[in-house]
SERO-4910 file (N, C-alpha, C, O; in steps of 0.05 Angstrom, whole numbers):
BEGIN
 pado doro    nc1    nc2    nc3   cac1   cac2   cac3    cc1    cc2    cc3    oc1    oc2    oc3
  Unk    A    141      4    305    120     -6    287    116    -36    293    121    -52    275
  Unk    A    108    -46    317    106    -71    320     83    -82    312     85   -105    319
  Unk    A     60    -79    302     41    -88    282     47    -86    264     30    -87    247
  Unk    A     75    -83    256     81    -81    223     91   -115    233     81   -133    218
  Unk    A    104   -123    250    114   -148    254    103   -174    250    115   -196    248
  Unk    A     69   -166    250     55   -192    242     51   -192    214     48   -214    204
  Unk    A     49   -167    196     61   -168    168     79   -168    150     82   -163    126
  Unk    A     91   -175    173    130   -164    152    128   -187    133    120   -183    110
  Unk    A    133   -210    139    129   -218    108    117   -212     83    129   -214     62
  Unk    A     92   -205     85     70   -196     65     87   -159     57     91   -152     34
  Unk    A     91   -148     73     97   -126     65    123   -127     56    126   -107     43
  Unk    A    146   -141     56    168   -147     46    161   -159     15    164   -145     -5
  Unk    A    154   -182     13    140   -190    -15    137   -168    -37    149   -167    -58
  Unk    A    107   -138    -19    108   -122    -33    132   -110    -46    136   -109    -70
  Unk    A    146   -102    -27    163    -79    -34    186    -95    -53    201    -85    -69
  Unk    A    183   -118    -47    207   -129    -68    193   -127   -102    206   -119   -121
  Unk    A    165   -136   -103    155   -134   -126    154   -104   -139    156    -99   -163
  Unk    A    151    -84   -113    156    -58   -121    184    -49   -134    190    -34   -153
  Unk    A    200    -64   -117    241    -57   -131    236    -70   -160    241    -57   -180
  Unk    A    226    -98   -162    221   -102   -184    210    -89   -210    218    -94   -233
  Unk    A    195    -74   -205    178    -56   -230    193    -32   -227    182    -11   -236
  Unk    A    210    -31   -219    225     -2   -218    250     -3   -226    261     18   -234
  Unk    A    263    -31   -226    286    -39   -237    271    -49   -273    286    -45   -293
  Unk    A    243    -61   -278    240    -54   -307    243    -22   -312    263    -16   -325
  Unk    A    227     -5   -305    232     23   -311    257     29   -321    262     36   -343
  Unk    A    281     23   -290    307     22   -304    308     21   -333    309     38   -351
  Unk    A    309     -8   -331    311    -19   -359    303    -11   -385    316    -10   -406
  Unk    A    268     -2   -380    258      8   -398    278     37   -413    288     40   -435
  Unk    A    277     50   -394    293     75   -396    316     72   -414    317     87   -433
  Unk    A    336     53   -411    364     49   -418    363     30   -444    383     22   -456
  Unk    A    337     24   -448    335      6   -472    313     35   -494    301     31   -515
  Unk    A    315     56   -484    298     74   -515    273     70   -508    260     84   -523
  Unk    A    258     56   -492    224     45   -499    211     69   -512    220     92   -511
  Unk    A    192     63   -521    182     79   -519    161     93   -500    147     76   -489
  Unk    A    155    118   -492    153    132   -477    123    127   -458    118    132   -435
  Unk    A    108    116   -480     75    101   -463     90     77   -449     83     74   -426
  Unk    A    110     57   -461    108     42   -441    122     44   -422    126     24   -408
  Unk    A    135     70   -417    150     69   -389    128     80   -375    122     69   -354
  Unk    A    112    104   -385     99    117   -370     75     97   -350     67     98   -327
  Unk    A     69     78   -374     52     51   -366     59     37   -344     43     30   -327
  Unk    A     93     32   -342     99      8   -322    105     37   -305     86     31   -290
  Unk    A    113     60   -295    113     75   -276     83     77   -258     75     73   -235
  Unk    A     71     83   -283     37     80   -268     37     57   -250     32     57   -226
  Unk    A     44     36   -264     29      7   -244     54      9   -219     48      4   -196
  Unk    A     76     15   -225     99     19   -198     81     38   -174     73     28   -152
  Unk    A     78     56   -180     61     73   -163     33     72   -150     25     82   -129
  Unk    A     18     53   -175      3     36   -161      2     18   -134    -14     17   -114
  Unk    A     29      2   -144     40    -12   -123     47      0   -106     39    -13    -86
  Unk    A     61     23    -98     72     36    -68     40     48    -63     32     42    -40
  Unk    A     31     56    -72      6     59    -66    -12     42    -40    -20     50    -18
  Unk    A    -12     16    -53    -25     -1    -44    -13     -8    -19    -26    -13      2
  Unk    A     19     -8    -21     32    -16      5     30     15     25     28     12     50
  Unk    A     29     40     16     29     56     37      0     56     46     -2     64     69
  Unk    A    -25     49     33    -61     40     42    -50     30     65    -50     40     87
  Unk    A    -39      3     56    -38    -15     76    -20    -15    110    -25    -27    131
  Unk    A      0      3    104     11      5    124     -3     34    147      0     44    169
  Unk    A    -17     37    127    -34     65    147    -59     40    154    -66     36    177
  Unk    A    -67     31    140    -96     19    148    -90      2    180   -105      3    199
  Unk    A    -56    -20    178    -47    -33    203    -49     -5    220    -69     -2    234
  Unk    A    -32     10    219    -36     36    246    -53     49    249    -49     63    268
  Unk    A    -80     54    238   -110     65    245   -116     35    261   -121     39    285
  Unk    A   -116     16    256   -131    -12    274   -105     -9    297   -118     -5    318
  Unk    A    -89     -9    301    -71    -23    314    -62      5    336    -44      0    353
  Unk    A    -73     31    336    -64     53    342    -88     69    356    -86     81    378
  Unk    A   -109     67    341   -135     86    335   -159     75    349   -175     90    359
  Unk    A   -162     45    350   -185     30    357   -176     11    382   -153     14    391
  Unk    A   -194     -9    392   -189    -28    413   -198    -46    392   -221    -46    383
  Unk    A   -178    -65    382   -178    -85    366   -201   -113    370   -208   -131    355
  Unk    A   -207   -106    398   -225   -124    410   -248   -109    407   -267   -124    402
  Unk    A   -257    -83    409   -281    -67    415   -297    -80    392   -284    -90    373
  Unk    A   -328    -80    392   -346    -95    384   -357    -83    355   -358    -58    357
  Unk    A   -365    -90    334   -366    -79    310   -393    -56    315   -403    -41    298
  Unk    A   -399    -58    333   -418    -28    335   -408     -7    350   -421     13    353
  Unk    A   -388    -10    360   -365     15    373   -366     38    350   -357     30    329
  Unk    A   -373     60    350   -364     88    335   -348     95    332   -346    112    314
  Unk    A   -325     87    345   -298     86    343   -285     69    320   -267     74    304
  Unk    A   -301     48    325   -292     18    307   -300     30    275   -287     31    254
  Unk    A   -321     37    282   -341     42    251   -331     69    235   -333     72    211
  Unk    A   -323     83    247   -309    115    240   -280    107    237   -266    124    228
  Unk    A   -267     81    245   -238     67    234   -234     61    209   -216     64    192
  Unk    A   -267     48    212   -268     29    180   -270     43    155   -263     36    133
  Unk    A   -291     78    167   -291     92    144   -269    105    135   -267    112    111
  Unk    A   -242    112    158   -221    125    151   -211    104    135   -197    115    117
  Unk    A   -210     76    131   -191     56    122   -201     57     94   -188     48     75
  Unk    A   -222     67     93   -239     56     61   -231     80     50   -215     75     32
  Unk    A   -233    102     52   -231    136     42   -197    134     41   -185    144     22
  Unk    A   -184    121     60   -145    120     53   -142    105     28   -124    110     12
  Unk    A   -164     80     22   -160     65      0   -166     67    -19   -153     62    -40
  Unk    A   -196     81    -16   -208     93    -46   -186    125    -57   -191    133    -79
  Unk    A   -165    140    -42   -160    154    -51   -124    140    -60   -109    148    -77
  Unk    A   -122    123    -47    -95    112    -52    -95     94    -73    -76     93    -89
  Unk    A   -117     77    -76   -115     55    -92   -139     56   -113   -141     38   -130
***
């Protein structure tokens, strides 16, 4: 995954904010909450892996699928962009 390498920071960030809302869950859990607001902060946790697995498919459709240089009227380029939007609109 060496196009993950020019994001590892950014995608590390994520996933820590992700351990984060999952260690509230923990919490929530072991403290009684009640049951909307765990279900609430699970939602937005999942949200979040969500967003990070968009994103790590969207780097490997560009980085895998296309010629990163090919020109924004390539069919190739433009049938990338629609897989990237349809991974996001169903992920995020």
């Amino acid at each position: 995954m060496s196009h993950v390498e020019k994001e590892k920071a950014k995608l590390l960030n994520r996933l820590k904010r992700i351990r984060g809302q999952i260690d509230a869950i923990e919490r929530a859990v072991s403290a009684d909450n009640e049951c909307a607001r765990v279900l609430q902060q699970a939602t937005a946790c999942r949200g979040a892996l969500n967003g990070f697995i968009a994103e790590v498919i969207e780097d490997h459709i560009h980085e895998h699928l296309v010629d990163p240089n090919a020109p924004d009227a390539d069919p190739r380029k433009q049938a990338a962009d629609e897989l990237v939007a349809i991974v996001h609109s169903y992920l995020t």
